[in-house]
VEXFISE-356055 format. One record per residue (C-alpha): y, z, x; residue in three letters; residue number from 1. Coordinates in steps of 0.1 Angstrom, whole numbers, plus 5000, padded with zeros to 4 digits. Each point is the difference from the previous one (the first is absolute). Layout:
<rs>
Y;Z;X;ALA;NUM
...
</rs>
This chain:
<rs>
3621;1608;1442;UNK;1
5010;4963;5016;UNK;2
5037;5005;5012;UNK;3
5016;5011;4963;UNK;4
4968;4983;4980;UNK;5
4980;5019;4985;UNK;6
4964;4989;5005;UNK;7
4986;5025;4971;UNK;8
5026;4980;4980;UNK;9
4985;4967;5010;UNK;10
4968;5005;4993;UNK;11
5004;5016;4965;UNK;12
5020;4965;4992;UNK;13
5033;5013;4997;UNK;14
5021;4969;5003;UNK;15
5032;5011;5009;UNK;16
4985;5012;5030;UNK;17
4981;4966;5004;UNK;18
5034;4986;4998;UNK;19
5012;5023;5028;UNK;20
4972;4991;5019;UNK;21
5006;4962;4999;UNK;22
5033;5004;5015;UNK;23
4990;5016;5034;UNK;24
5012;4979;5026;UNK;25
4979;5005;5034;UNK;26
5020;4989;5036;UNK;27
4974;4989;5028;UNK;28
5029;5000;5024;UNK;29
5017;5036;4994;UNK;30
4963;5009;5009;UNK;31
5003;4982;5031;UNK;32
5029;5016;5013;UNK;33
4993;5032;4985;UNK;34
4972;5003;5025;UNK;35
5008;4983;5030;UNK;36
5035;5020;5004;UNK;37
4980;5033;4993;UNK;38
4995;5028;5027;UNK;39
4967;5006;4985;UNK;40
4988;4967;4988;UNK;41
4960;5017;4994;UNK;42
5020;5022;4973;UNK;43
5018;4976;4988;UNK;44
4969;4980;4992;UNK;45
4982;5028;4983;UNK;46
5031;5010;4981;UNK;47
5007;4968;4983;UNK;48
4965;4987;5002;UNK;49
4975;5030;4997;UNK;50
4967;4992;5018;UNK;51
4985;5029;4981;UNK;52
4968;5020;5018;UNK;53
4976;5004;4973;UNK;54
4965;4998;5015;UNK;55
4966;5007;4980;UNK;56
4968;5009;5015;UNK;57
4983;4963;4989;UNK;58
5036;4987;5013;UNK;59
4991;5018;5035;UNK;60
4969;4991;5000;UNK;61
5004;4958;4990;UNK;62
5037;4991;5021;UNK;63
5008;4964;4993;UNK;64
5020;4976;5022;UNK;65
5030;4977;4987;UNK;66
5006;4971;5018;UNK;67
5037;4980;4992;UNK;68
5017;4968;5011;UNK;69
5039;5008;4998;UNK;70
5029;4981;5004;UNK;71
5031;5009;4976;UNK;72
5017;5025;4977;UNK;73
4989;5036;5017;UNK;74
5011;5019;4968;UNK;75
4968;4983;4984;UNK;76
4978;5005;5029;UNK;77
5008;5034;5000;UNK;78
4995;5006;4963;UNK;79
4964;4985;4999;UNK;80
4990;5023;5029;UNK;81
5016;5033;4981;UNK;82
4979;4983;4972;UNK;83
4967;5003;5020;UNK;84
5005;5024;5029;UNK;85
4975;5025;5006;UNK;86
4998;5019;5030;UNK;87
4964;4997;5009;UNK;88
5000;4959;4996;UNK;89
5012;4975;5028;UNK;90
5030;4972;4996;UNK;91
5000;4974;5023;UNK;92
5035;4980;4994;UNK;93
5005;4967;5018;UNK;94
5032;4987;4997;UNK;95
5013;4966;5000;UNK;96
5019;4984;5036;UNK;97
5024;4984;4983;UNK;98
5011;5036;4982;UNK;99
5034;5019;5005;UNK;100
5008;5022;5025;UNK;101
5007;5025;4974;UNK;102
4969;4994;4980;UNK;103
4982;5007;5033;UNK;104
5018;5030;5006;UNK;105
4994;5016;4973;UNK;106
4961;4988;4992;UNK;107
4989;5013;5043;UNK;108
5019;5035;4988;UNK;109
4969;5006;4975;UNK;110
4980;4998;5031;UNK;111
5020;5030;5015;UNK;112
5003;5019;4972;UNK;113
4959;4988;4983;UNK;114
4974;5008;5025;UNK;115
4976;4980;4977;UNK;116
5024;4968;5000;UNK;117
4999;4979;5022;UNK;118
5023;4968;5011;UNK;119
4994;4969;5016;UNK;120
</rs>
């Protein structure tokens, strides 16, 4: 379950559900503030963004590294990472001089809260 969408729904091609779907509206900046004016901005980041922990033996065994150029829109940074994010690999994020102070903020908190991200 997506929010109120069903995903089983989605899948078996109901299309009132698909019509549900097409009306979600997503807010990059209600993200923002949502976790720069948390106490616990770590939590806050799992919470909305999941980072899940699943590790296999092969996965153990053969860690990757991500390397990224960011500038913009944190919201979408933070979704391809929850995307891809696996304890055991490395994320090196180098982000953009001319970015926000907000962006920033947020982006060196993974650092804190990632041991296998790092910022520069």
């Amino acid at each position: 379950m997506l929010g109120n969408i069903s995903c089983e729904a989605l899948f078996s091609g109901d299309e009132q559900e698909a019509l549900r779907a097409k009306q979600l509206n997503y807010n990059g900046t209600s993200i923002v503030d949502a976790i720069l004016s948390s106490s616990d901005s770590c939590a806050t980041i799992q919470r909305l963004f999941g980072f899940f922990h699943t590790l296999s033996d092969e996965e153990r065994d053969y860690p990757i590294a991500y390397a990224m150029l960011v500038h913009k829109d944190v919201a979408q940074v933070l979704m391809l990472l929850s995307a891809i994010y696996q304890p055991q690999n490395q994320f090196y994020i180098a982000v953009d001089g001319n970015s926000d102070e907000k962006f920033w903020r947020i982006i060196t908190k993974l650092a804190i809260c990632y041991p296998n991200i790092q910022v520069f």
